[in-house]
Each structure stands twice: as structure tokens, then as C-alpha cells.
N, CA, C and O atoms as a printed pandas DataFrame, in Angstrom:
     atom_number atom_name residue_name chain_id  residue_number  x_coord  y_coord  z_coord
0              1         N          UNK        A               1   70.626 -177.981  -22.951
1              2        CA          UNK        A               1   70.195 -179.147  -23.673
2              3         C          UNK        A               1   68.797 -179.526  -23.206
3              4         O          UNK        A               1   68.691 -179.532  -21.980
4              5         N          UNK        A               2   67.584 -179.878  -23.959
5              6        CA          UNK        A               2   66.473 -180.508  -23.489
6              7         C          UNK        A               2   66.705 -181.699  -24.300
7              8         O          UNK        A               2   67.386 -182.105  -25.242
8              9         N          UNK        A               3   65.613 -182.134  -23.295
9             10        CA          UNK        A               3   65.438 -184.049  -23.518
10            11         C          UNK        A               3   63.650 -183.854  -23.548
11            12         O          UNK        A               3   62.753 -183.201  -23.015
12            13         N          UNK        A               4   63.877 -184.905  -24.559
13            14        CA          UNK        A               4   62.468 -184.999  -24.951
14            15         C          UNK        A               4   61.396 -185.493  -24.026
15            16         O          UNK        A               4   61.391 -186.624  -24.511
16            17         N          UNK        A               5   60.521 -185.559  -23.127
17            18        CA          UNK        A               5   60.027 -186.627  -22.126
18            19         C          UNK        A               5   58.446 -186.462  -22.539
19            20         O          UNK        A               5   58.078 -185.708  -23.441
20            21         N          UNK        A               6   57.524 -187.312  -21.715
21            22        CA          UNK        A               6   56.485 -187.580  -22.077
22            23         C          UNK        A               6   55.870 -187.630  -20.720
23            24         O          UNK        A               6   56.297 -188.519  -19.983
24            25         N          UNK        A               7   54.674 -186.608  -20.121
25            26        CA          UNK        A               7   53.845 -186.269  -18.799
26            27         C          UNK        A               7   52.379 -186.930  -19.213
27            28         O          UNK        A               7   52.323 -187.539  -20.281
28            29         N          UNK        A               8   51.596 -186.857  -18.668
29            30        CA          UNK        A               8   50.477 -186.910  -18.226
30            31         C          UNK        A               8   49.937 -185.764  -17.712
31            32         O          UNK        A               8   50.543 -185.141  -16.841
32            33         N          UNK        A               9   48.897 -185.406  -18.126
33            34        CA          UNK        A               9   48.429 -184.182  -17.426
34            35         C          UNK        A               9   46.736 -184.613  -17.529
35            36         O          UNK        A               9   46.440 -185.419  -18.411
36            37         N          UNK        A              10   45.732 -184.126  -16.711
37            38        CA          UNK        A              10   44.575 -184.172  -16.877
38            39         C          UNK        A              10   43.943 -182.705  -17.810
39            40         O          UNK        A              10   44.529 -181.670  -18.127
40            41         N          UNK        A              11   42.474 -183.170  -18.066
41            42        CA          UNK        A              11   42.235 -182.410  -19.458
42            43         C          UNK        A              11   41.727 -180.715  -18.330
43            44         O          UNK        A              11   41.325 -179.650  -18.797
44            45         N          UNK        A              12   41.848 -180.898  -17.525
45            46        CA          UNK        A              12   40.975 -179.293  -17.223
46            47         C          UNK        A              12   42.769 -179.112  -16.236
47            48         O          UNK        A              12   42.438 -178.511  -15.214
48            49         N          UNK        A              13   43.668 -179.257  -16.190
49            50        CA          UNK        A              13   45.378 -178.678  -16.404
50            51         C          UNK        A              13   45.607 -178.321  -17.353
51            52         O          UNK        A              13   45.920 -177.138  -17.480
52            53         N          UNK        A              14   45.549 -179.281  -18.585
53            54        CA          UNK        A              14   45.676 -178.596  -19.724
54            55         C          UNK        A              14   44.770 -177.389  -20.345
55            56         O          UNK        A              14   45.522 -176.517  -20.780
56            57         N          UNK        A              15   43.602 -177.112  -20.498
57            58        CA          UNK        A              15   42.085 -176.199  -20.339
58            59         C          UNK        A              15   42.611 -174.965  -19.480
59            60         O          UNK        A              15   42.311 -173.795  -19.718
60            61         N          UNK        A              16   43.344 -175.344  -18.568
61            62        CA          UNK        A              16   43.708 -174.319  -17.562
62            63         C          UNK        A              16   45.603 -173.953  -18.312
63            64         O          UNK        A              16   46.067 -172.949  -17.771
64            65         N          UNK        A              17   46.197 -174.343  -18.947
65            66        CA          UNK        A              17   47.622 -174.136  -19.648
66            67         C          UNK        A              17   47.012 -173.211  -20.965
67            68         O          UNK        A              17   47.484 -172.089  -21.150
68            69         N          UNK        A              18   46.245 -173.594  -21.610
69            70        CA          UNK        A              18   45.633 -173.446  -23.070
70            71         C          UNK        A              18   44.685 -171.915  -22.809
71            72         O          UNK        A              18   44.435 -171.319  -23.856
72            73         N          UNK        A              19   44.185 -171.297  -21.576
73            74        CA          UNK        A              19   44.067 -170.457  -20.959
74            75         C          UNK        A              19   44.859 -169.407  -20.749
75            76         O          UNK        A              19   44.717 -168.286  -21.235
76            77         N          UNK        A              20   45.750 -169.796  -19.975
77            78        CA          UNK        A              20   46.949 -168.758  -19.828
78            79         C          UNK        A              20   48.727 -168.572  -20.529
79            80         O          UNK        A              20   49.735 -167.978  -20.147
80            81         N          UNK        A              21   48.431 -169.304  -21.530
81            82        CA          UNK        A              21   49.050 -169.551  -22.560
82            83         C          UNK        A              21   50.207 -168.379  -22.788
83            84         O          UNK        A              21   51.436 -168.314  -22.799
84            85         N          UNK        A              22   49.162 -167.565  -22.948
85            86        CA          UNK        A              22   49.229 -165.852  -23.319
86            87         C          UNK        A              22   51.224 -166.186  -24.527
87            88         O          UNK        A              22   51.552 -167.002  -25.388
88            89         N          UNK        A              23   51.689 -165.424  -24.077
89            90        CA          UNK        A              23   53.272 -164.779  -24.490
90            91         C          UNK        A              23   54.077 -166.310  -24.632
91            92         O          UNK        A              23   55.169 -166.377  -25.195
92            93         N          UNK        A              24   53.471 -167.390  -24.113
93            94        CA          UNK        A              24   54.487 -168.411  -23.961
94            95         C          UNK        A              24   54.252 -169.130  -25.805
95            96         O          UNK        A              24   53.165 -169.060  -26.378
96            97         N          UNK        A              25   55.477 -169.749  -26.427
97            98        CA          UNK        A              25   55.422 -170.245  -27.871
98            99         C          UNK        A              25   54.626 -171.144  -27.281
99           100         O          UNK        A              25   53.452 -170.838  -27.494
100          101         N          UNK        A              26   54.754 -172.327  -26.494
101          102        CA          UNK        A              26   54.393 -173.795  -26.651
102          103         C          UNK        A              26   53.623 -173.958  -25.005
103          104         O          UNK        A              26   53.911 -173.201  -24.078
104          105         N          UNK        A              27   52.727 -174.965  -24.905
105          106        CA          UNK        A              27   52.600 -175.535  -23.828
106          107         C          UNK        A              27   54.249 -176.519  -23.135
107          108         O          UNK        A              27   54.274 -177.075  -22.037
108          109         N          UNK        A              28   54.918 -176.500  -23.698
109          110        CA          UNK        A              28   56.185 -177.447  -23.264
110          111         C          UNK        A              28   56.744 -175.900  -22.137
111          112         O          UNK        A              28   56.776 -175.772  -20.913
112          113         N          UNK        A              29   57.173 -174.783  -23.477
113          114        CA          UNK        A              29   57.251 -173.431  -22.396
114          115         C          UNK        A              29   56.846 -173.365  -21.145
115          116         O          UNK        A              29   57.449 -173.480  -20.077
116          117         N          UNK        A              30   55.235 -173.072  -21.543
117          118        CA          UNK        A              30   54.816 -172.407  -20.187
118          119         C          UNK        A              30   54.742 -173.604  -19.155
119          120         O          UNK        A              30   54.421 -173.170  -18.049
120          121         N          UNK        A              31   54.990 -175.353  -19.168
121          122        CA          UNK        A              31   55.120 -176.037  -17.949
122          123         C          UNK        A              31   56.919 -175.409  -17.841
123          124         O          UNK        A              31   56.972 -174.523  -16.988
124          125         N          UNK        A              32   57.826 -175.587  -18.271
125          126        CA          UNK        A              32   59.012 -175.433  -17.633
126          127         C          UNK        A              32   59.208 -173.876  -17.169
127          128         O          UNK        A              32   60.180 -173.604  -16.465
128          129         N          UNK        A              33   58.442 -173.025  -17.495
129          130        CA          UNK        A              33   58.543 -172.240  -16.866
130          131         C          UNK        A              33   57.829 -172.017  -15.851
131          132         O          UNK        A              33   58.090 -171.078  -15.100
132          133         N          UNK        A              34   56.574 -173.018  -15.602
133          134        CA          UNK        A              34   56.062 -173.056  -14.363
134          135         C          UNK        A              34   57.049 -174.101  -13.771
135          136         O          UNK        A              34   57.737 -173.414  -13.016
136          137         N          UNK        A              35   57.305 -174.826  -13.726
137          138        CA          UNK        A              35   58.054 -176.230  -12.870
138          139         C          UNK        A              35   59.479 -175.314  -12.315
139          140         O          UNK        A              35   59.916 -175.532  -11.184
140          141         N          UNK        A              36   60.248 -174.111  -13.385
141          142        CA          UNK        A              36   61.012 -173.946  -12.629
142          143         C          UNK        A              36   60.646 -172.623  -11.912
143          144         O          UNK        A              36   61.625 -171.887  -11.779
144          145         N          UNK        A              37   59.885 -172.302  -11.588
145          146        CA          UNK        A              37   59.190 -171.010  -10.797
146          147         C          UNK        A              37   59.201 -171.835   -9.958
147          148         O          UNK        A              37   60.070 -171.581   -9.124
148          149         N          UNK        A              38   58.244 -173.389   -9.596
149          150        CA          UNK        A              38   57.791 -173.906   -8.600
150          151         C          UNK        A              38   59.167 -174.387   -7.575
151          152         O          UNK        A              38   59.121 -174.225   -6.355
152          153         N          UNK        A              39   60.306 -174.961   -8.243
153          154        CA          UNK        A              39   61.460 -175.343   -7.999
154          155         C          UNK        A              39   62.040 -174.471   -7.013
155          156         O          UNK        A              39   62.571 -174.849   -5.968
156          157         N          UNK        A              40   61.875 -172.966   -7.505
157          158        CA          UNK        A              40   62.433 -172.141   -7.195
158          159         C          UNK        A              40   61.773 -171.569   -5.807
159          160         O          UNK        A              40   62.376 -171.223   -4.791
160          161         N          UNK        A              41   60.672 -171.570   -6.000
161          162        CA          UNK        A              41   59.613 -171.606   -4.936
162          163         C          UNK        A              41   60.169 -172.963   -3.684
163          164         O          UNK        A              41   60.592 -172.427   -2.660
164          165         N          UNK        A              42   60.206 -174.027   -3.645
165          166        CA          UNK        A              42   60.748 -174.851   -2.781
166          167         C          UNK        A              42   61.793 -174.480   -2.190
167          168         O          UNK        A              42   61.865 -174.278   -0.978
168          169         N          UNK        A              43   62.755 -174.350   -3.042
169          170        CA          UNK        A              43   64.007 -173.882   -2.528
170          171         C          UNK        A              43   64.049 -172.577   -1.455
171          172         O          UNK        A              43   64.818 -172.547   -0.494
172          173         N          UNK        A              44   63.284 -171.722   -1.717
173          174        CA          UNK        A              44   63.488 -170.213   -1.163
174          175         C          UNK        A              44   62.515 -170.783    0.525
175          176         O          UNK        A              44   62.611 -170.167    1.586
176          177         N          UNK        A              45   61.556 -172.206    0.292
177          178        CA          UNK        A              45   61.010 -172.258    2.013
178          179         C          UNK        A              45   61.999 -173.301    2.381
179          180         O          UNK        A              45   61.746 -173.678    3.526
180          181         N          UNK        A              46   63.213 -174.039    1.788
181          182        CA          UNK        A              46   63.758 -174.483    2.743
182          183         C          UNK        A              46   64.699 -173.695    3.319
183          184         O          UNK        A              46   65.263 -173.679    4.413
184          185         N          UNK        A              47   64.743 -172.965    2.204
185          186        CA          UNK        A              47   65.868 -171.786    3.136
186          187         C          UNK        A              47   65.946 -171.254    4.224
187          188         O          UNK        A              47   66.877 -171.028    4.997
188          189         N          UNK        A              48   64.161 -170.941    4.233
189          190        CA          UNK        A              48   63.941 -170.320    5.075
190          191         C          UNK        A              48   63.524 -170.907    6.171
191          192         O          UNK        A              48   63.383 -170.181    7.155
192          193         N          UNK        A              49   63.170 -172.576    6.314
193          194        CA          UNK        A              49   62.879 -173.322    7.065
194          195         C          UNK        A              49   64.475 -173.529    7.633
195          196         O          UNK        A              49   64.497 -173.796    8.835
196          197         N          UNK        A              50   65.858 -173.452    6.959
197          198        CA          UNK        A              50   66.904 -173.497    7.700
198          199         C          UNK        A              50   67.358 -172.167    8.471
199          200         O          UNK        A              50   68.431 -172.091    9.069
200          201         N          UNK        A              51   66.723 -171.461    8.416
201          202        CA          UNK        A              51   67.415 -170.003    8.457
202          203         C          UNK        A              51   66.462 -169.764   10.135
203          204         O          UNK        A              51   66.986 -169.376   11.179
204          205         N          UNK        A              52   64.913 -170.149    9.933
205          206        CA          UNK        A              52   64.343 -170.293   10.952
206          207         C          UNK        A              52   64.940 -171.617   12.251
207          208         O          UNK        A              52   64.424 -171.594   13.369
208          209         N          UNK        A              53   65.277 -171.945   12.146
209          210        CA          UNK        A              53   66.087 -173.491   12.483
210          211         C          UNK        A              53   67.295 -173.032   13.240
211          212         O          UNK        A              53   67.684 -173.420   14.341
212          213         N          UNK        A              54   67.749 -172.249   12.546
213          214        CA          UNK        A              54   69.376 -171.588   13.092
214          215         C          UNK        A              54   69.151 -170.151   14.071
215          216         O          UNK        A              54   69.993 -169.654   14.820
216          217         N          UNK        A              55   67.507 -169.578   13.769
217          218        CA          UNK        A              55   67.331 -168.676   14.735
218          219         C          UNK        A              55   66.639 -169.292   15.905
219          220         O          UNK        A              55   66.485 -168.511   16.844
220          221         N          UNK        A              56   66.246 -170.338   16.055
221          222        CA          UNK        A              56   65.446 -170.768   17.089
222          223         C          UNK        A              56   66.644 -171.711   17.709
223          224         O          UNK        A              56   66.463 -172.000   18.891
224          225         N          UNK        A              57   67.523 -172.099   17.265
225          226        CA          UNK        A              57   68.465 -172.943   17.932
226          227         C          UNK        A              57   69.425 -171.494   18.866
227          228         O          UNK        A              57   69.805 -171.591   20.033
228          229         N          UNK        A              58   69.589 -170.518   18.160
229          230        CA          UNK        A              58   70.666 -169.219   19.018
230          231         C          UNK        A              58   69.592 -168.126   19.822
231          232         O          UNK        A              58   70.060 -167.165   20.434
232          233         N          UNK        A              59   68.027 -168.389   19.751
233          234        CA          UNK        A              59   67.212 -168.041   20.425
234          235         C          UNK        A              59   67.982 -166.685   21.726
235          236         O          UNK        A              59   68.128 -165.475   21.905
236          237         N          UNK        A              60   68.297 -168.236   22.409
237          238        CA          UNK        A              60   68.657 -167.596   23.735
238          239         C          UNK        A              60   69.722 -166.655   24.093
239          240         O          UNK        A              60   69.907 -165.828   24.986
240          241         N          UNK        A              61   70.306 -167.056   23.143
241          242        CA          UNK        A              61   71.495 -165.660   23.058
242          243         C          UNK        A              61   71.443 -164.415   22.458
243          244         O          UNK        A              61   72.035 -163.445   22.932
244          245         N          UNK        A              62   70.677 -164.364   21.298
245          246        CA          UNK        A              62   70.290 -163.684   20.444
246          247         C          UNK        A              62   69.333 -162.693   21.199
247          248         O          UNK        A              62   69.673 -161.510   21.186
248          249         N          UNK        A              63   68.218 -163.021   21.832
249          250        CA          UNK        A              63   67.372 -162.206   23.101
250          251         C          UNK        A              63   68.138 -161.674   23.731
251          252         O          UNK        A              63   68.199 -160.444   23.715
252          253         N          UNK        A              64   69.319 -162.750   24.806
253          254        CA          UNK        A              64   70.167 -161.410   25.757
254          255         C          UNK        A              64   70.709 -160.715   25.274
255          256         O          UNK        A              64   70.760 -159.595   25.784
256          257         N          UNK        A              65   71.368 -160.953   24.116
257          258        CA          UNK        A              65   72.065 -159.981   23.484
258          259         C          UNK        A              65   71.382 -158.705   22.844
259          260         O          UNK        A              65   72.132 -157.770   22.561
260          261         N          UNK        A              66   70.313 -158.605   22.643
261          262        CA          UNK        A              66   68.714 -158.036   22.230
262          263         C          UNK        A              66   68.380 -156.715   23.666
263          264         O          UNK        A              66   68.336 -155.492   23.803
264          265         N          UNK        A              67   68.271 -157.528   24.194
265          266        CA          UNK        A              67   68.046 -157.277   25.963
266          267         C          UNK        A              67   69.417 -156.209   26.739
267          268         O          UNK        A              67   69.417 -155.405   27.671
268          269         N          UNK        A              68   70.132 -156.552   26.101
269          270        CA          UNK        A              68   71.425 -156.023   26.422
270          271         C          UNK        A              68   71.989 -154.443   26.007
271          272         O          UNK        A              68   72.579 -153.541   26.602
272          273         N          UNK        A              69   71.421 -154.677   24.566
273          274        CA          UNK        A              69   71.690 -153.128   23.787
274          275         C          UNK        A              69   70.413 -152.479   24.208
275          276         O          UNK        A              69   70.607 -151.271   24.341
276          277         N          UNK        A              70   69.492 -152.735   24.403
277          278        CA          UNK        A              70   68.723 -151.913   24.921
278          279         C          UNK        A              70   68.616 -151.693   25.774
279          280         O          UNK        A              70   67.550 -151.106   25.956
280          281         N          UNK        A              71   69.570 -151.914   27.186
281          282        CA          UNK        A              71   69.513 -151.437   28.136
282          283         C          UNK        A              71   70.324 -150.385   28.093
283          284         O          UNK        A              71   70.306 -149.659   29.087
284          285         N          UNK        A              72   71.335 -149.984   26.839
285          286        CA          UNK        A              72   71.448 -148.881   26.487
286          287         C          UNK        A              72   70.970 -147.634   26.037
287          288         O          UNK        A              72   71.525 -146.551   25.849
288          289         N          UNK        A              73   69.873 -148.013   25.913
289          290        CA          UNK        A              73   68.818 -146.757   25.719
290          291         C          UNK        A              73   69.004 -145.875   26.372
291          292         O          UNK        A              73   69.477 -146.055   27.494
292          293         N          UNK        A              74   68.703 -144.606   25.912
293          294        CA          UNK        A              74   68.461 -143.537   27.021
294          295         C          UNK        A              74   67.200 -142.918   26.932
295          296         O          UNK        A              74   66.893 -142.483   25.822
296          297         N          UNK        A              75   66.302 -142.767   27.978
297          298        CA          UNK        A              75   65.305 -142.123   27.494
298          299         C          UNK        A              75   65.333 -140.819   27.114
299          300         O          UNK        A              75   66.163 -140.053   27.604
300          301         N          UNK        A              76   64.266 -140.343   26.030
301          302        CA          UNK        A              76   64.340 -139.046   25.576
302          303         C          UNK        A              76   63.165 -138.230   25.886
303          304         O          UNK        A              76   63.120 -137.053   25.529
């Protein structure tokens, strides 16, 4: 379902939409398909801002355990 809404944009955003227009039907298109690229874009650095978060919190175990299999090595 879309809903009709009403933005603001400045004239050299739009100059710059009306530009790369290319394949898209409408300027309405190519913002929701930028807004949900960008969306999508957010999402994938908090992920990774949690994912970094959960490796720096098991740090210390994660190293000995690191530290550990490689003292299985054998040299060749």
C-alpha cells in the first residue's frame, strides 16, 4: 500500500534526481528506492556495530582460545 505524502526537497536534490533518473518511471521511484537502500544501509552498521560490541565484550576469551589452537601448531 502507498500513502500519498508531501517532502521538501531543495532545487539542486532535485537537479541531482532529474539527473540520474535513468530506468526509474517517477521521481517518487527513484527517492523510495533510494530511502530504502539508505534504510537498509543503517541497518547493516548497526549490525555490525552490535556484532562488534559482542566481539569486544568476549575479547578475552576469544584470544585465549585463539592462543590456544595455535599452540597446536606444528612446525613444518
Amino acid at each position: 500500500m502507498k500513502i500519498k505524502t508531501s517532502i521538501t526537497l531543495s532545487n539542486e536534490v532535485l537537479k541531482a534526481i532529474d539527473l540520474y533518473i535513468g530506468e526509474y518511471r517517477s521521481r517518487s521511484e527513484f527517492i523510495e528506492t533510494a530511502v530504502r537502500k539508505f534504510i537498509a544501509q543503517l541497518a547493516r552498521k548497526e549490525a555490525e556495530r552490535r556484532d562488534l560490541e559482542l566481539i569486544n565484550r568476549h575479547s578475552d576469551s576469544l584470544n585465549a582460545e585463539a592462543e590456544d589452537v595455535l599452540s597446536y601448531q606444528v612446525p613444518l
